[in-house]
C-alpha positions as a LaTeX table, in Angstrom:
\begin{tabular}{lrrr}
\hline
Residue & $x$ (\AA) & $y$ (\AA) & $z$ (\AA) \\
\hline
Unk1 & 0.00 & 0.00 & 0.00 \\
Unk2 & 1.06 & 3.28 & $-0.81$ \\
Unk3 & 1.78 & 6.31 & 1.99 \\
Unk4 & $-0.44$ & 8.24 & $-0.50$ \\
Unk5 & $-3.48$ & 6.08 & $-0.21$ \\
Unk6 & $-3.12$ & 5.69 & 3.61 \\
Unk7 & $-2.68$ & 9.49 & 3.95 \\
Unk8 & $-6.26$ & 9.91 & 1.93 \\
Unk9 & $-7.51$ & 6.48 & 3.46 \\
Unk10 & $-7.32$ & 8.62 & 6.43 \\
Unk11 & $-8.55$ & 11.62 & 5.78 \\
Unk12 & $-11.19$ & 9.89 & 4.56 \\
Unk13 & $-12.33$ & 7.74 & 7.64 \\
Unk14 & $-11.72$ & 11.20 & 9.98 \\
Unk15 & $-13.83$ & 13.17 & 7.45 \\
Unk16 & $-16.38$ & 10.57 & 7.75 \\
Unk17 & $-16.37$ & 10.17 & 11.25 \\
Unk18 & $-17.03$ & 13.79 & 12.21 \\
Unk19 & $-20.01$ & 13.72 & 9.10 \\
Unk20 & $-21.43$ & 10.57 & 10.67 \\
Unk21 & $-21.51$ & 12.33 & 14.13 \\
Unk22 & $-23.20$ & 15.42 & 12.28 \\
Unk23 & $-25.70$ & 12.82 & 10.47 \\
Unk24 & $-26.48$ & 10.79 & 13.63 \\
Unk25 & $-27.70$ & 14.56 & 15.21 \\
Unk26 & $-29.32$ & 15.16 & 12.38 \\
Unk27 & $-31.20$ & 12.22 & 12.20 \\
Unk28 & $-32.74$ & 12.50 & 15.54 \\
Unk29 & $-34.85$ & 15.24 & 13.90 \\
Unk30 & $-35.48$ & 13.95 & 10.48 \\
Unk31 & $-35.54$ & 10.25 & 10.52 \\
Unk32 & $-34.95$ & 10.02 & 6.93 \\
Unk33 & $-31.24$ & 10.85 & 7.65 \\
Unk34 & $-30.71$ & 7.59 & 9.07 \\
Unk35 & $-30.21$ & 6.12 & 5.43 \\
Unk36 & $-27.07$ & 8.91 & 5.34 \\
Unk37 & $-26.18$ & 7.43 & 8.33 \\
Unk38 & $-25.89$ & 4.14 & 7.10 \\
Unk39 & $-24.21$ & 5.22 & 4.09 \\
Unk40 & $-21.55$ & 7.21 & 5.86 \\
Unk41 & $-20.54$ & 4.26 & 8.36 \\
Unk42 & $-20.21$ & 1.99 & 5.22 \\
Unk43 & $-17.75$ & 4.56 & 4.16 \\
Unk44 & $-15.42$ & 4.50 & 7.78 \\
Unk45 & $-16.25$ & 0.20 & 7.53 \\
Unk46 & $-14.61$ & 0.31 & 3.65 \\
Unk47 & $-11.92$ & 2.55 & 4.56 \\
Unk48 & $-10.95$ & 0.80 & 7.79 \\
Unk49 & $-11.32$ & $-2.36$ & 5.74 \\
Unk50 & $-8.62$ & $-0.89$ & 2.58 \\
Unk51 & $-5.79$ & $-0.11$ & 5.48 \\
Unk52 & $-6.39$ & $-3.45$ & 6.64 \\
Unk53 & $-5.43$ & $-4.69$ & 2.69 \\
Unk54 & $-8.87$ & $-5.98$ & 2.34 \\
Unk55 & $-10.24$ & $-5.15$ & $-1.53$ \\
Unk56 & $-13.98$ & $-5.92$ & 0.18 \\
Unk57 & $-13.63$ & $-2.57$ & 1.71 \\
Unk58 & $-13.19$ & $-0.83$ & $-1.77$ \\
Unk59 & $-16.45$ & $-2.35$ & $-2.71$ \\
Unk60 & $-18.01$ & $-0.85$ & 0.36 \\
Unk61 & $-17.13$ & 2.74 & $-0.33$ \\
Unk62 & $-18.04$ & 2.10 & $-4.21$ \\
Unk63 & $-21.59$ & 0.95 & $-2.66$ \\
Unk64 & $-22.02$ & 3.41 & $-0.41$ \\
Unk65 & $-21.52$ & 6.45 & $-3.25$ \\
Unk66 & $-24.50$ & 4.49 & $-5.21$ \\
Unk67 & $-26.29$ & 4.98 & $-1.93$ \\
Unk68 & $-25.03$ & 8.38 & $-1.63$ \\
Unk69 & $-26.19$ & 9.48 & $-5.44$ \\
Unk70 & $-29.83$ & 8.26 & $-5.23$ \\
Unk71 & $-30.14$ & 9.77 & $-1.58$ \\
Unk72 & $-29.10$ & 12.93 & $-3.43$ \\
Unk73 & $-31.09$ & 12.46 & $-6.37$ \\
Unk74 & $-33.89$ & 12.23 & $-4.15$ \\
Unk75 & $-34.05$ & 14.96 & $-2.02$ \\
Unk76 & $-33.29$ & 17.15 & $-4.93$ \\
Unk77 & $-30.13$ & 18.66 & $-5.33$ \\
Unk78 & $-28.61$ & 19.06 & $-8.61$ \\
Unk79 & $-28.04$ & 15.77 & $-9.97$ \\
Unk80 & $-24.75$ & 16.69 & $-11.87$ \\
Unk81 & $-22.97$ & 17.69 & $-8.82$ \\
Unk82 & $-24.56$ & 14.56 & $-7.21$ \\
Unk83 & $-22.69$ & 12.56 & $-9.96$ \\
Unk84 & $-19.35$ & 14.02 & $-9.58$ \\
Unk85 & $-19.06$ & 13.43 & $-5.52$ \\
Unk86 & $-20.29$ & 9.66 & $-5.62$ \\
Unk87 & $-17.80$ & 9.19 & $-8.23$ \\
Unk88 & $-14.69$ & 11.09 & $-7.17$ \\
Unk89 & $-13.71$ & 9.30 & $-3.71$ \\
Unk90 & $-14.18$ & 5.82 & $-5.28$ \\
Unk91 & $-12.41$ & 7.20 & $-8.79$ \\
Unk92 & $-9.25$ & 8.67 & $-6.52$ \\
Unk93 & $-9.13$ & 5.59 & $-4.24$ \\
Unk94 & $-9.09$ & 3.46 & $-7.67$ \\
Unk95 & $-6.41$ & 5.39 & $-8.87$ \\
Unk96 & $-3.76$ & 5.30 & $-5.33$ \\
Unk97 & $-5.02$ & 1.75 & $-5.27$ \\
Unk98 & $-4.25$ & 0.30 & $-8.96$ \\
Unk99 & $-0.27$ & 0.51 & $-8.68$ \\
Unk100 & $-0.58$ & $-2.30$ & $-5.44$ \\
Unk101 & $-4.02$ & $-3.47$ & $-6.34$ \\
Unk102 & $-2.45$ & $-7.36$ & $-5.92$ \\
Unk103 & $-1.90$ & $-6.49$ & $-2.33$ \\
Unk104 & $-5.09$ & $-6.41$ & $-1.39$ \\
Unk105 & $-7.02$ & $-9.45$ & $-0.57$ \\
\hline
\end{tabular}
């Protein structure tokens, strides 16, 4: 594995963590959050998973931006923009992955 994708590996289980504390509080007051929820701990699970070598863990994160997309889709926001997100983190993590991707199991 590559010090570049456990630096971003990183960032992207703290980023995650603080959203999914953000989400949870959220949630309490609009119970449809709890799908964001969901989506955001499949996120930490995948990362966690990918610094432990484990290629299930990409899958995760891949599955959890399809989540991601159609919750956005649905509530409305611009479906473009929508696009771009749930297909950058997986897209970047592809790309620090591909060099070592026979060291993941």
């Amino acid at each position: 594995m590559t010090t570049g994708l456990k630096i971003w590996l990183w960032l992207v289980l703290v980023v995650n963590a603080i959203s999914a504390v953000i989400s949870i509080i959220a949630a309490l007051v609009l119970p449809m959050l709890w799908v964001t929820v969901i989506a955001t701990i499949l996120v930490i699970v995948g990362a966690v998973m990918l610094l432990q070598t484990k290629k299930t863990g990409f899958y995760l994160i891949c599955g959890a931006s399809v989540i991601a997309l159609i919750i956005n889709v649905v509530s409305g926001q611009n479906i473009v923009s929508s696009l771009i997100s749930a297909v950058l983190m997986p897209l970047i993590i592809y790309l620090l992955m591909r060099k070592t991707w026979n060291e993941f199991v």
